[in-house]
N, C-alpha and C positions, 0 to 999 in steps of 0.2 A: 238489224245487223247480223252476219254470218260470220262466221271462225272460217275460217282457212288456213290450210297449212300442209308443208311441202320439205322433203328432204333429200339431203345426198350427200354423198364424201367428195370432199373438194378440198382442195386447199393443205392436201395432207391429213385430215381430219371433218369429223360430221358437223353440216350447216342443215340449221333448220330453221325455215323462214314460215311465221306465223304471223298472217293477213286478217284484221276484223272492216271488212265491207260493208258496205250498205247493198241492200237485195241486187240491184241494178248496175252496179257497178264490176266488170268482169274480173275474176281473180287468174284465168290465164293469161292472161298481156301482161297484165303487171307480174307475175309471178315468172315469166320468161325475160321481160325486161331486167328483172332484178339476177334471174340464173347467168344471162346475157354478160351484166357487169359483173359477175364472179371470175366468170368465166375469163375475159378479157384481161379481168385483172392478175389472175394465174399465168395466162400466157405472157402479158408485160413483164413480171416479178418475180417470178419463182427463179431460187436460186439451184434449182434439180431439172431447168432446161433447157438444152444447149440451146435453143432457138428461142429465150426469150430477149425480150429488150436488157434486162437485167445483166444475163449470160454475157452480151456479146460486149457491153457496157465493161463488166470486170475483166474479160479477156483483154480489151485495150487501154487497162489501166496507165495513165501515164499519158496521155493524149487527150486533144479538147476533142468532144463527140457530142453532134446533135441528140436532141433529147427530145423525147415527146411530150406534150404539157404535161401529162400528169406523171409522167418519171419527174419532172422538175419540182411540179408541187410537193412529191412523194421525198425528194431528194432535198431539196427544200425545209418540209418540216421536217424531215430526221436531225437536220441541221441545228435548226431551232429548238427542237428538244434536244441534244445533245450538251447546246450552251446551257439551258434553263438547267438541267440537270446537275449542271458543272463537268459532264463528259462522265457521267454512271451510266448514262444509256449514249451507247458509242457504234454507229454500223458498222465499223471495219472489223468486227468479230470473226467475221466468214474463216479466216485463217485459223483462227485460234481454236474456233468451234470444228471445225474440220478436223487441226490435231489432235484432239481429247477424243474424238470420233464417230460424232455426226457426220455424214459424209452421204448417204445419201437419203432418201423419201423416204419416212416414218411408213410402215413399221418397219423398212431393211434400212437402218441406218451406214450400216457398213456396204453396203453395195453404192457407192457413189463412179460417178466417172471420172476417166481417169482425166478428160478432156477441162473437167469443170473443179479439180484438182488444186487449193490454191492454199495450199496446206504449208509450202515453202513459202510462202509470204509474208509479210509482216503486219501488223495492224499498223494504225495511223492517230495522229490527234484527228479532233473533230475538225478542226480550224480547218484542214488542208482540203477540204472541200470545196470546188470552187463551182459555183453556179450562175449561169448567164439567163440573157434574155431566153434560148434557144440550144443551150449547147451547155456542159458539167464538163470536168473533167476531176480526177482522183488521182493520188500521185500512185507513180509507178511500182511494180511490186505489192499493191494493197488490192483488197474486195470488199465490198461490201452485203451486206446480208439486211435483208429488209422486214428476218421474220420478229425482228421486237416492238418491232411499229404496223409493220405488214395488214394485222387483222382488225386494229381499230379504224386503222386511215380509212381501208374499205369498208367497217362499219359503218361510220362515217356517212362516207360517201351513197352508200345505199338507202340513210335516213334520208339524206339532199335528194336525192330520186324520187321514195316515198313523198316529201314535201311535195314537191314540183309535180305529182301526180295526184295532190292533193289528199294524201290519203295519211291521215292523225295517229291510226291505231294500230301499233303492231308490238312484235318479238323479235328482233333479229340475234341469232348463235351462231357464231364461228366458233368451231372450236371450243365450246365455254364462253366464249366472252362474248357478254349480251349485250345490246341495246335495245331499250324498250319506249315506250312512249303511248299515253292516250288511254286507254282502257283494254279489257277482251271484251268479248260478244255481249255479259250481260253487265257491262257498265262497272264492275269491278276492276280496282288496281289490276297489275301485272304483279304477281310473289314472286319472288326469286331466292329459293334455298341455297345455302351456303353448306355446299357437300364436308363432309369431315373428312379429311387427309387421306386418312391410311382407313378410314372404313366406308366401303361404297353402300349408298344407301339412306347412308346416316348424317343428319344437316347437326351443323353447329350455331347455324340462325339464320333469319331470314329478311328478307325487307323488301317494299312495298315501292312502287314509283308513284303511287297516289297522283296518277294524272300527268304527271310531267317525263320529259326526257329524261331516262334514264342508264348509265351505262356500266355495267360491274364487269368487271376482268380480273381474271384468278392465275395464278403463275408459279410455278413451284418447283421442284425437284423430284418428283413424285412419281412422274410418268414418262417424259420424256429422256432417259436414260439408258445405260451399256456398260457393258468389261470388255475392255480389251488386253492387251502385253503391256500398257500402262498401267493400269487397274480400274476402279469404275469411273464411271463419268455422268453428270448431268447436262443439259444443254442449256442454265444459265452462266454465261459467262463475265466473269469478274473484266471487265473495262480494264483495269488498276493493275491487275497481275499477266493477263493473257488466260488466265484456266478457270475451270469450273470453278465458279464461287463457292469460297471455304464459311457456310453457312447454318446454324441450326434451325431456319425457317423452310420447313416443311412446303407450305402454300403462303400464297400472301393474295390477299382477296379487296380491289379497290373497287368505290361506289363516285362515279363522276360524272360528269354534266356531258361529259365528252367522249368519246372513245378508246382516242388516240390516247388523252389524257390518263385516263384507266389502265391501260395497257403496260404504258410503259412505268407508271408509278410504282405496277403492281408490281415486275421485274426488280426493278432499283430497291424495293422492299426486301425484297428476298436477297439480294449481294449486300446491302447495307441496311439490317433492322434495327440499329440504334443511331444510324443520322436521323435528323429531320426528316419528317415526310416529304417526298418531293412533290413539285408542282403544286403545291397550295392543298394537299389532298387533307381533309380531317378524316374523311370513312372511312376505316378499313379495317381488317381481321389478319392475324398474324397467326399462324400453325406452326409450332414447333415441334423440333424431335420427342421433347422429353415431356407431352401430350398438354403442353399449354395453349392456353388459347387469347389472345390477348384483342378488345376490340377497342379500338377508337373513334368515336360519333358518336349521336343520338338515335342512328335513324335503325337500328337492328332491333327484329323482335325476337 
């Protein structure tokens, strides 16, 4: 068995996809297969381009519009986590997150177009979503924004590829949030440190996927942020109020069987750390401002 591995900025942030092979088995097909579905999946999604499916999807908010399957699946489970959640994880952010002043592709947050602008909008309940065989539509005046679900779906989605190419053993990183699964080269778990907030370098714990699928996504306030003539701003958005959530959790770090699952729990963490866990979650780590550290599970070393 060989280690392989490969990276690049995509997605607004670094993706590093690590391959354990067997001698014989090629790591460039699959390593292009897999850039392949990044790649596409950027162009369907990103809400930074006029020409994506996404783009042209919120420009004609208010009308029923063909959808490609996987805008539906994608459209779909936001849906469905949106309920499970009770509407903590809500797409129609786009407006809101634009006003406070994300607006356009990390790291120039303020250079957005003027074109993709949807700052006068309103957000929405989840409910008003309506999804068909072939064809969504969103009520009029609203946008939606796919970056809170965005990078696990595709996680996801890239294990389902690995599988169906047979291949048990890797690392996949968007951004942070990892899926793992199977061993590395010499038969050892995958470790995954759990960074400390506010000091780069330095883990506050660790944990092991001992063989199985495993998926961790970390969310916080920490990094994705601005001032503007309103004052500062983070890019988690409070569902409940329309603004940056009024929060003393630093990061919020989930450990799931699933992704998509991880992702968005770890969010809803950070706008709500004294509701219940969502999703069924028991693992996770909670960073706050005032340098606590709170973990719940067994599985952290």
């Amino acid at each position: 068995m060989r280690r392989y591995q490969q990276s690049r900025h995509v997605l607004g942030s670094d993706a590093l996809l690590t391959l354990v092979l067997e001698d014989s088995t090629p790591s460039k097909a699959t390593f292009n297969l897999l850039w392949q579905q990044i790649d596409a999946f950027e162009q369907h999604f990103s809400r930074f381009l006029v020409s994506s499916e996404l783009s042209r999807f919120n420009t004609a908010a208010g009308s029923k519009q063909p959808v490609s399957p996987e805008f539906r699946t994608l459209l779909a489970t936001a849906k469905a986590y949106a309920e499970k959640t009770g509407g903590l994880y809500n797409p129609f952010i786009l407006p809101a997150l634009q006003r406070a002043g994300y607006k356009g592709s990390w790291p120039s947050p303020h250079k957005g177009s003027k074109q993709l602008d949807y700052g006068q909008r309103a957000s929405a309940d989840w409910h008003t979503i309506t999804v068909g065989d072939t064809w969504a539509r969103i009520p009029a005046d609203t946008a939606l924004d796919f970056g809170g679900i965005g990078k696990g779906f595709l996680l996801d989605r890239l294990s389902e590829t690995l599988q169906t190419e047979g291949i048990g053993n890797y690392w996949l990183s968007l951004g942070g949030d990892i899926l793992c699964n199977g061993a590395d080269a010499n038969s050892d778990s995958w470790y995954i440190g759990i960074a400390r907030a506010e000091e780069t370098g330095k883990t506050v714990a660790a944990v092991k996927n001992h063989g199985q699928k495993l998926a961790v996504a970390t969310s916080g306030t920490t990094k994705r942020r601005g001032a503007n003539e309103r004052g500062t701003w983070h890019h988690i958005i409070d569902p409940r109020t329309g603004e940056p959530a009024t929060t003393n959790v630093l990061t919020a770090t989930v450990c799931a069987q699933d992704a998509v699952t991880a992702d968005i729990a770890a969010k809803c963490l950070v706008i709500s750390p004294t509701a219940p866990p969502p999703l069924g979650v028991t693992d996770y780590i909670l960073q706050t401002a005032d340098g606590t550290v709170q973990k719940a599970g067994n599985i952290w070393e």
